[in-house]
Each structure stands twice: as C-alpha cells, then as structure tokens.
N, C-alpha and C positions, 0 to 999 in steps of 0.2 A: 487665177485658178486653173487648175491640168483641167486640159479638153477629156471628155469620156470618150474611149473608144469602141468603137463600132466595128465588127465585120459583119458584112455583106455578102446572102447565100441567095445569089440569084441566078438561073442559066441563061435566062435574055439581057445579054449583053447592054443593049440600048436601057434596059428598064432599070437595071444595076446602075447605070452611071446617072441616070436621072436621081434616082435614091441619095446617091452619093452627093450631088451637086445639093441638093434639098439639104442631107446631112450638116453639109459645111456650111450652109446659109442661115442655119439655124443654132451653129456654136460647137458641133460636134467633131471630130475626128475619125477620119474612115483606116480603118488598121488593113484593111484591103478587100477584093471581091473575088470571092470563090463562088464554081458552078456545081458541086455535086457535094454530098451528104459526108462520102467518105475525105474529101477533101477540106469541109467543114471540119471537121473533127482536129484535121490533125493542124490548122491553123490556128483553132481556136486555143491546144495545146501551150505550139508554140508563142503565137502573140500575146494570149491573156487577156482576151478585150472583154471590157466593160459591160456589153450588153451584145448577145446575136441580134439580125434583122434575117429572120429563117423563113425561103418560101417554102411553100408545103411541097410543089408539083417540082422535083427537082429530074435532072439525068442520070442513070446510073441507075441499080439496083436501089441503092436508098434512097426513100424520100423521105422530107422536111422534116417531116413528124417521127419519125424513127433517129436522124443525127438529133433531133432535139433531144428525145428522150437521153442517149448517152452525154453530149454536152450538159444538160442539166444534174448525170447522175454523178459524172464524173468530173467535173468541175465545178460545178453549184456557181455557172453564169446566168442570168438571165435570159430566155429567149421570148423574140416578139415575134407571131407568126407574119408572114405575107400573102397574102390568097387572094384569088378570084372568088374560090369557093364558098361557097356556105351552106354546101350541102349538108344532113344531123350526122351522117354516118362519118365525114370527115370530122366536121365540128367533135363529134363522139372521142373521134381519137386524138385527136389535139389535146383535148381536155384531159385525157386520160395522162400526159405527159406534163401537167400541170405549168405553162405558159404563164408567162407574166404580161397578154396581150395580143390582141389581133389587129391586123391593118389590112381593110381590104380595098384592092385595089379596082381604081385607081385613087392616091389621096393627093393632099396638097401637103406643105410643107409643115404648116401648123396641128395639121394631125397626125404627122409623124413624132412631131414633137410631143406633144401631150403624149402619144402610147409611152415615147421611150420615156421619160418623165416619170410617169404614172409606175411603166416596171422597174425604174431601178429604185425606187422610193418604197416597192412591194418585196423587191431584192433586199433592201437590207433593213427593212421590218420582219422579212422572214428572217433569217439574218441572228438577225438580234433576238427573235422569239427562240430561235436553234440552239443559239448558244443558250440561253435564259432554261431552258427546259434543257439542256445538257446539266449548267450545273445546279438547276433544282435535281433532276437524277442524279447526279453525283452525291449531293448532298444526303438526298432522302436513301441512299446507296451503303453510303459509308457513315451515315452518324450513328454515334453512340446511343442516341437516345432514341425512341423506341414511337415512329411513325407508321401511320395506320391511314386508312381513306375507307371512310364509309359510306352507302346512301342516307337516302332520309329515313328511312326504315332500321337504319342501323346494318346494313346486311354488309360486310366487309370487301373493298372492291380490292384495294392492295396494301403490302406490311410492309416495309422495309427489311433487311435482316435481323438488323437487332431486335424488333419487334418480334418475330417468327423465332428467333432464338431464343428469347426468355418464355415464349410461351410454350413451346417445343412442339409448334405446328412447320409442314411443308406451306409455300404461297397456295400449292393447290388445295391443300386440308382449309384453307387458311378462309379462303374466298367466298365458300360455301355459308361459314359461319356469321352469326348476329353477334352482337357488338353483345346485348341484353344475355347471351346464353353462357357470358365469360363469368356476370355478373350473379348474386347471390338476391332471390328476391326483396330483401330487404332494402339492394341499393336501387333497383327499378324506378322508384319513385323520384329519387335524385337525377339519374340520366338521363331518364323523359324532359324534368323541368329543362335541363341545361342545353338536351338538345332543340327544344323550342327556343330557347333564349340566341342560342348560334344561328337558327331559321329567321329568326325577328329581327337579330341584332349585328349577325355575321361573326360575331365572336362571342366568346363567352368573359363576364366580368373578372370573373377568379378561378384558379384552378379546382378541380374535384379533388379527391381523393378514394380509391375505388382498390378493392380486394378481388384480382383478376384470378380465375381460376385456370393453371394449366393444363395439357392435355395428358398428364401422368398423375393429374387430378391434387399436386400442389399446387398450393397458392403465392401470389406474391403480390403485394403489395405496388401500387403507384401513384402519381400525382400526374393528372390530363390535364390538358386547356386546348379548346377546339377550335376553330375559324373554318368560314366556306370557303370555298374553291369553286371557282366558275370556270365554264365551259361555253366556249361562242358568248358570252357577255350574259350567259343567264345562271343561276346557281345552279352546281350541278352535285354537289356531296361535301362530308365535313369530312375536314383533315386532324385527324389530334395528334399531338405530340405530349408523349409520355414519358415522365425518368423514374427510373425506380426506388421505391422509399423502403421497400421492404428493411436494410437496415434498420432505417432511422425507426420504423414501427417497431422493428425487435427489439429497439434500446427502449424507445418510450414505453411500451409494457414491462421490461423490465425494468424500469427506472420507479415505472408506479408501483408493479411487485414488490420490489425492492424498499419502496415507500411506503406502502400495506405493512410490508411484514415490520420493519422500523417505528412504526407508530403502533400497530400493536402489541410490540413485544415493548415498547415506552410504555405504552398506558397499563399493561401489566405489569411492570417494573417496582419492585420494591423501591427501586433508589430513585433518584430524584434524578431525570435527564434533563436536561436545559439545552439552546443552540443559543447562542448570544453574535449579532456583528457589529464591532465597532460602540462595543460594552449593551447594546440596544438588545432586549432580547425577541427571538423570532418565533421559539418555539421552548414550551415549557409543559412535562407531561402533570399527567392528574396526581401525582403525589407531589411533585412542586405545591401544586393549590394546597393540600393535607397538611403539607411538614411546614411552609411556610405562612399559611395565613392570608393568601393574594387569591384573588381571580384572577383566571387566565387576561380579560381585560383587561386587569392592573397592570400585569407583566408585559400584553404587548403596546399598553402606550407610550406615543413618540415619548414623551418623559421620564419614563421611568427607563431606571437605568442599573445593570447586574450588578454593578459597583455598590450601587445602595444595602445591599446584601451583606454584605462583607463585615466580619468585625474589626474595627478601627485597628487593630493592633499589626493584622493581614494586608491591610490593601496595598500599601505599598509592596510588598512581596508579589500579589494577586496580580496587579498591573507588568511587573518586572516579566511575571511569567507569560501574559498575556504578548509582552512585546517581543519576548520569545518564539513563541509561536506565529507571530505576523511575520517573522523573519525564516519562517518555516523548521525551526529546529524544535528536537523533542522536548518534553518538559515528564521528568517522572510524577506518578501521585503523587502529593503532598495533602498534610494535615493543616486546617484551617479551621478556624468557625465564623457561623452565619447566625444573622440575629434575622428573629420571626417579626412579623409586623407587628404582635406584640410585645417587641421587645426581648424575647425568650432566646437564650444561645442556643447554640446546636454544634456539638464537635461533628467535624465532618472530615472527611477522605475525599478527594477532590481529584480524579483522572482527565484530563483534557486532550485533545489534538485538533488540528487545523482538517477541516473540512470544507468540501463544494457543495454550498447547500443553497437550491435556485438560481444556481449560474455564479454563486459569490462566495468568497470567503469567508469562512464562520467557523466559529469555536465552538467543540459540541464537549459539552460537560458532563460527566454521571457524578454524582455526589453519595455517598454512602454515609448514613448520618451513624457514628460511633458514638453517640454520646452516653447508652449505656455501658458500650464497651469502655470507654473512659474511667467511666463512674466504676466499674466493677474491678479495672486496672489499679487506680485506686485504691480502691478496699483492700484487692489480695496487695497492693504495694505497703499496706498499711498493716496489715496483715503478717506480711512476712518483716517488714521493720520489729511489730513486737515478737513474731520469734526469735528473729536475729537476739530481739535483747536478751528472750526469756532464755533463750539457748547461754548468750554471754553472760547471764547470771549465774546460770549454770553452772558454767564452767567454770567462776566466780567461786560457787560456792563448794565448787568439786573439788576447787586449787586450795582454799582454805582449810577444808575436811580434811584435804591428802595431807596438809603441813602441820594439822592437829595432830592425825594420827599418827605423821609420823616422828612428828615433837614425841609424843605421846610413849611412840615405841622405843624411840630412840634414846630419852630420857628415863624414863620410868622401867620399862624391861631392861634397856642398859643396863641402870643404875643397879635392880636386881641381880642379875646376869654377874654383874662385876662383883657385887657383894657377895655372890655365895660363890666365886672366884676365888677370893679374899678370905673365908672360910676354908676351903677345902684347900688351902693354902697352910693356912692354920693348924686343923686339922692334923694333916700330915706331917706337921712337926710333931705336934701331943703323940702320935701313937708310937707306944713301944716297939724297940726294936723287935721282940720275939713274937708283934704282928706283922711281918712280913708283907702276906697276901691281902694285907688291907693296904698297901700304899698302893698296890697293883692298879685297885680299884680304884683309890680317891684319884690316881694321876687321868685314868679314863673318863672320871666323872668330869676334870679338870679339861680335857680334852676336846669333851662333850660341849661342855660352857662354852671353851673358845670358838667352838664350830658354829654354834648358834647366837654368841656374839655379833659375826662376819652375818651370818644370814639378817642379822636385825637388823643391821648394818646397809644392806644390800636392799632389805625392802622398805626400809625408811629412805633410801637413797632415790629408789626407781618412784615411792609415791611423792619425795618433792627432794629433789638433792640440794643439799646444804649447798653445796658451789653458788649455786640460780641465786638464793639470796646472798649470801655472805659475800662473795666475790665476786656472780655478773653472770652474762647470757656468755661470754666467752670460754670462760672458764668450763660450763656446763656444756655447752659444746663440746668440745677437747675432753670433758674426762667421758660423754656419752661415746664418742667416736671410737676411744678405748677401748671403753669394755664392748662394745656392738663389735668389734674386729675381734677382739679376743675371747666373745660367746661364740659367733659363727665363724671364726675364720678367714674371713669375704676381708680383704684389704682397703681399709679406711682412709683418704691422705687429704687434711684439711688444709686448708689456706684462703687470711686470715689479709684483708687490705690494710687491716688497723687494728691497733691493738687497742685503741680510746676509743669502745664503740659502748656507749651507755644508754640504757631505755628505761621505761620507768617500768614498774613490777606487771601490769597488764602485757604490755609488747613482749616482752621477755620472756616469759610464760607461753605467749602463745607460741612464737617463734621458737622455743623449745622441743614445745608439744609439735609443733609441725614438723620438725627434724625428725622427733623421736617418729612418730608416725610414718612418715619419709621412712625411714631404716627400718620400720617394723616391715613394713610393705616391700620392702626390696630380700629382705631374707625370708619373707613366706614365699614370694609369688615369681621375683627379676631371674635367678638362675643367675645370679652374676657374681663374680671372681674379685669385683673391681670397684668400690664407689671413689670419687671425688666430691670434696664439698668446695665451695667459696663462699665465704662471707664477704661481700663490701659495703662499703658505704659513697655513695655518688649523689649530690646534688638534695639531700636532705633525706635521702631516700637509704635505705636499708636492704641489700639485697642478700639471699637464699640459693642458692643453688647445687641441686646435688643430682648427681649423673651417675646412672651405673653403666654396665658394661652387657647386661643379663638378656632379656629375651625381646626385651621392648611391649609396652603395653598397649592394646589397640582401641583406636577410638572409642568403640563399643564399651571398652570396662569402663572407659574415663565419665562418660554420661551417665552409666548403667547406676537406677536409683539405688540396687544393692550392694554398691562399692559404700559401704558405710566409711570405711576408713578416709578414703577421697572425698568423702562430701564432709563429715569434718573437716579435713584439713579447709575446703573450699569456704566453710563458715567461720572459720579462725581466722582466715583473710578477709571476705568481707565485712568482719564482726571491727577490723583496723583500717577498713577505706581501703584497703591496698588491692592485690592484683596478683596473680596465681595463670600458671603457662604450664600447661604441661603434655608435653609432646614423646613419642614413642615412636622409632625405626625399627623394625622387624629384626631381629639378631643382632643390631647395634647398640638398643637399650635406651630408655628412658630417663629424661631429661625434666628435672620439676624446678622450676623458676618463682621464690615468690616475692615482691616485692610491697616492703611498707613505707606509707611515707612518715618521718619522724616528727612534724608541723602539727601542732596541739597534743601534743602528749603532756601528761603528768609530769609530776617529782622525779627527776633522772637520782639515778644512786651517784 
C-alpha cells in the first residue's frame, strides 16, 4: 500500500524532525518540512500531500491558522493543528477554519498517529458527503420532475426549477408559502393523513394525487410520494417528488365525458347498439333488451354469445365480416336478420367498425331494425308488379281495339269508299254527252274518294299497320322510318344486323311502340337534322337503338314524373324484363338503348 504523505509546518527545527522521525516509525511518509505559512501554501501546491501537520504559532506575517484556512479552501487537504496552546480565543479561530484535529504538544508517536488516522478518515467522509450532496443538487437542479422540501407544518423550505416553473412562483414567492394553500379544502384531509404517515413511517405507502393551484390561479394536476429527510441524524422535513398528470386527468374526464354522452345518446337510441369482443358481448343498450327479448344479464354472460343472434342463413357472411374487421379493414352496412328469443325475425341493417373499448378491441354494432320497411317494400313491390300488369293489359287491350278499329276502317269504310268509287265510275259513263258540267263534278267527287281512301289508309295504318302482323317487327320498322323522314324531314338511316329477327306478337308491339315513341319525341322536343337506328340481335338478346343529332336531353326530363312519354316507353321495357339506357350530351344529342331479352317468349311468326 502507498505511504500517506505528510508535510510538516514547523519553525523549530529540532521539534520538526522529532515529528518527522515519529511520522516514519509509525508507517507514514514526510513530503518535507516548511517554516512559515506562506511557504506552506506553496508546497502544499506543489507536492500534493496527503494530510498537513500545521503549527498554529508560525514566523512570518502568517500564522497556522490563516495557511490553513487557504490550504483547506484551496485544495480541500486535510489539516491537523500543532499547538502548545489551548487558549478559547485561539481554539475559536482554529475552529472557525474547520480542522480535521489537534495535537498538542508535547505527544508521543501513537497520538500522532490516531489524530492523523482520525482526519484522513474525516477527510474523505467529508469527501464523499461533498460529492453526495453535489449530485443530490444537481439532481434536485436539473430534473424534470417537480421537487419540493417542506417542514412538518407543511411551510415550503426549497423547489427545484421545474417545480417553481409549473407552478409560476420565484424560490422567494415560493419559500413563504404552505404546502395546504396550493391545495383545495376538499383535499386537506388527504395531505394531513399522509403527512402523518411520512412523520411515522418516513415515507408514504402510495402516491397522492392532488389539484395544485397556480399563481395565475390555473390549476394542474399531479401525482406526490413524500419521504423524510434528516439533518444531523434526526428528521428534519419531507421531500416530495411530483410529475404532472395534468394530461392524463384531461384525457380521463374526457374519456368519461365522452363515455356519458355515448351511453346516453345509446340508451336514447331508437336502434339497437351492441359492442361485442371475440363474439362475447360487453355492452348492449336498452332497446337491445326491447327489440330482442334478453336482459342485459342474458347478454353479458360468459355464455352467451352475438352469434346466437344471427339467422342461420347470415352467419356465415356475419363471421366473414367480423374477421374483416379484426384485420382492421372496413366493412359497408349490410342487410341481415336476427331472430328474438322468441323466435320472431327482425330484418335489420347492420353498421359495424373496430373499436378501443376498455383498452381492447371490440366491434361496436348499431342495428336498424327494417322489418316494416321490408314489409311495406313488399307491398308497394307487389303493388307495382299488378300495375305493371294492369298497365300490360292495357296496352293488351289498347293493341287489340287499335287492330279492331282499324280492321274495321279499313275493311268496312274501304270497302264503302271503293264501292261508291265503282259507282261514280259508272255513273259517268250513263250521263249524256249534252251533260257536260256533270262529269266535272262526278270526276271531283271521284277525286274526293281517292283522297280519303289514302287517309283510311293512313289511319288504319298509324292505329296498328298491317306490316307488324302480316310480315314482322322489321318490315314495320323500315316502312315507320319512311314515312317519320318524309312527314318531318329530319334524315332517318336504319341498319338492320339481321334480316331473320322474329318475336312473338307481345315483343313486337311493344318494340314498335317504343320506336314510334322514340321518333315522336325526337320531332317534338331533339331539334335534330339526323336520327340513326340499329336493330341487333347478340346473345339471345334484342337490341334498339336510335340516336339523334338534336339538343340532347337532360337528366332532369329523363326522371321528370311528367315526361309521360318516357315513362311509357320505360314500362314497355320492364313490362319484357329487359333494360332501357338513355343518356343525353348537351348539343350532341340523345342516345336511347333498349334491350329485350328473347328467353321465354311465345309463338314466334
């Protein structure tokens, strides 16, 4: 082990080496012997010894007790006095330089030994206390967290910064203040227990949690835990260390807010909300209990289970959607039903997503029970089926009348028509040549016949034309296309995938009538110069198309309930299953697509 070194601040020579000799005999090492104060200093600099051995009564201006005072301030060595003296006024000032010991003289070897012993073992207890209370101040200096030292009264001795900074005191505002006057009388009761329990126990079991109020009269939020702090080995004040929860409080009230206003707008809730995790359900509002038949008991025990809910036909889908959702992707509303505990279905509407509900993943449900919406969907679907029909009878019995009447006109006025044709044909052979101004007449009368012939002609044709029956939907086509270009003008150009397109008297009729319609409605309304038609036939299917050139017509007419003519056409189509498109660009012109499919029709011609 290295010897400790010693210098030696003696002016009597003889008494110095006695010292010295002592030193060595007792294990130690002499770093050398100086005679005055000033020359102490600057040895002790240079050598760096271990412990001084400093007489008080030196030569020079300085004595003992004055180089000690600078060696201990400025080097933090030990010094052990030497004296004769033991006068108080000395002793006073010795002390006052805080000494690691005295030796007075004359001693023996073993009492030299014990002082220097005794101070260097006081040396680095102090030492060790220095640095220890360096970085407790460092610590209680720089941390984040929010240190305070109070008495037993609670009256605030010191804060750290960060402390001082959240509460927006100076250390001197700071010092003045009670611990109790931060606090809201309510919490009083709480800090008294716990600072008894720190007085009894030295620390406290669990942290508090306490609503400190600032000096700009905001509050904030924290969580303490105290312990004593002793002074000379007896308690002398509590220490707390605080960190601030204030967040964490702002979230938990909004978390229960947020949880208030969720359960009351659930238990107001017309629809049915449910949270289910891991198909278990957790929570299930007061119209659940209504619409399905359960207590809330039912629903939350370990047993029972959402799936049980479900009608057989759904859960398969239910589950697919569920495992959906555990994989965090969306899932749209969808239509399902649920059967009551007794038994009873329910169409329902069913919205889900993936929720955090109590720290966990959960599936929160709203359910919208449709089942009179169903029922009444239904009715008008059933509803509108017998118009459909009554309309398709209609039209039935409007195609049959038109084919009477015009059998009827066509036949029967004809036949008139022609006969007195046939007369005035006659006629005018019988009259004498010297009636001149009577053939004038019969040929006008004759005239007259033929003109109204064409017209019988023309409106037996427009109420059901021979073509449709006698020869087909094409034929009638092509001669409609005709005369529609050569009443209005407007350029008609059919084309025609097949010329073997046969339907039975229903399909043909209507497809007619949709044409004719078609063309009525482009020479009231299109403004157009231009139509094309296509007839095809693709994949069992029938197609319609005719395009003008005119103004284009805009969404608005196409829905509008007073386009009568369009909503016919649109019950012509659905009255054959088929499929009706009709679309309009602004000064490019409208576009009507209809499509039938030819799969159970009647008797073809």
């Amino acid at each position: 082990m290295k010897k400790k070194k010693i210098l030696i601040v003696e002016d009597e020579r003889i008494v110095a080496e006695d010292i010295k000799m002592k030193l060595e005999m007792t294990g130690y090492s002499v770093a050398d012997i100086v005679s005055s104060g000033k020359e102490a200093i600057k040895k002790t600099e240079k050598l760096e010894p271990d412990l001084v051995l400093m007489d008080i009564v030196l030569e020079g201006k300085m004595d003992g007790i004055e180089a000690a005072g600078v060696i201990l301030s400025r080097f933090n060595i030990p010094v052990v006095y030497l004296t004769a003296y033991s006068d108080k006024k000395t002793l006073a000032r010795a002390k006052a330089t805080e000494p690691f010991g005295f030796i007075i003289k004359p001693f023996e070897a073993p009492e030299i030994y014990t002082a220097i012993e005794m101070a260097l073992y006081r040396h680095t207890l102090r030492n060790m206390l220095k640095e220890s209370e360096e970085r407790y101040r460092a610590l209680f200096e720089r941390s984040l967290s929010y240190v305070y030292v109070h008495n037993f009264k609670g009256q605030f001795i010191d804060a750290n910064p960060a402390a001082l900074k959240a509460l927006g005191y100076t250390r001197k505002e700071m010092t003045p203040l009670n611990f109790a006057s931060l606090l809201d009388k309510g919490q009083l009761p709480r800090a008294f227990k716990s600072l008894q329990e720190i007085i009894r126990t030295g620390h406290q079991k669990k942290p508090d949690e306490y609503k400190l109020k600032r000096k700009d009269g905001r509050f904030i939020w924290v969580e303490t835990e105290g312990s004593l702090i002793y002074k000379d080995g007896k308690p002398f004040a509590v220490q707390g260390i605080a960190r601030d929860i204030t967040a964490k409080k702002m979230g938990e009230k909004a978390l229960r807010e947020s949880e208030e206003k969720f359960r009351t707008l659930a238990e107001k809730s017309p629809n049915m909300i449910f949270i289910h995790r891991e198909g278990r359900i957790v929570y299930a509002n007061k119209r659940c209990e209504e619409m399905m038949g359960y207590a809330r008991k039912e629903f939350y025990s370990p047993d029972f289970e959402f799936f049980r809910l479900i009608a057989p036909e759904y859960l398969e889908k239910i589950k697919s959607f569920y495992s959906k959702h555990k994989k965090g992707k969306d899932v749209r509303p969808y239509e399902y039903a649920l059967i009551t505990k007794d038994g009873e279905r329910i169409e329902a509407i069913l919205t889900s997503r993936l929720i955090n509900y109590e720290g966990e993943k959960a599936i929160l449900g709203i359910i919208t029970d449709i089942t009179e919406l169903k029922r009444a969907e239904e009715v008008i679907r059933e509803s509108r089926e017998q118009l459909r029909k009554l309309a398709t009878h209609i039209q039935s019995v409007r195609e049959e009348e038109r084919t009477a009447v015009a059998r009827e006109i066509h036949d029967e006025l004809g036949q008139a028509l022609t006969a007195i044709k046939m007369d005035l044909s006659w006629l005018d052979k019988k009259i004498p040549k010297e009636y001149r101004p009577l053939f004038k007449k019969t040929k006008e009368m004759s005239e007259l016949v033929d003109s109204t012939i064409q017209t019988v002609q023309r409106i037996s044709a427009e109420l059901r034309p021979g073509l449709l029956d006698d020869i087909g939907l094409l034929a009638a086509v092509e001669w409609q296309a005709e005369d529609f270009q050569k009443r209005t003008g407007i350029s008609c150009d059919l084309s025609v995938s097949s010329q073997d397109i046969t339907l039975d008297q229903d399909r043909s009729t209507a497809l007619f009538r949709i044409f004719q319609e078609t063309l009525t409605n482009i020479s009231r309304h299109a403004y157009a110069s231009r139509v094309r038609v296509n007839l095809t036939m693709k994949d069992n299917t029938l197609e319609l198309k005719v395009k003008d050139n005119g103004r284009g017509i805009i969404e608005e007419k196409i829905s509008n309930p007073k386009s009568l003519g369009l909503m016919g056409i649109q019950e012509r189509v659905h009255s054959l299953d088929g499929k009706i498109n009709i679309r309009g660009i602004p000064n490019k012109g409208t576009t009507v697509t209809v499509s039938i499919p030819l799969h159970g029709q009647g008797d073809s011609r």
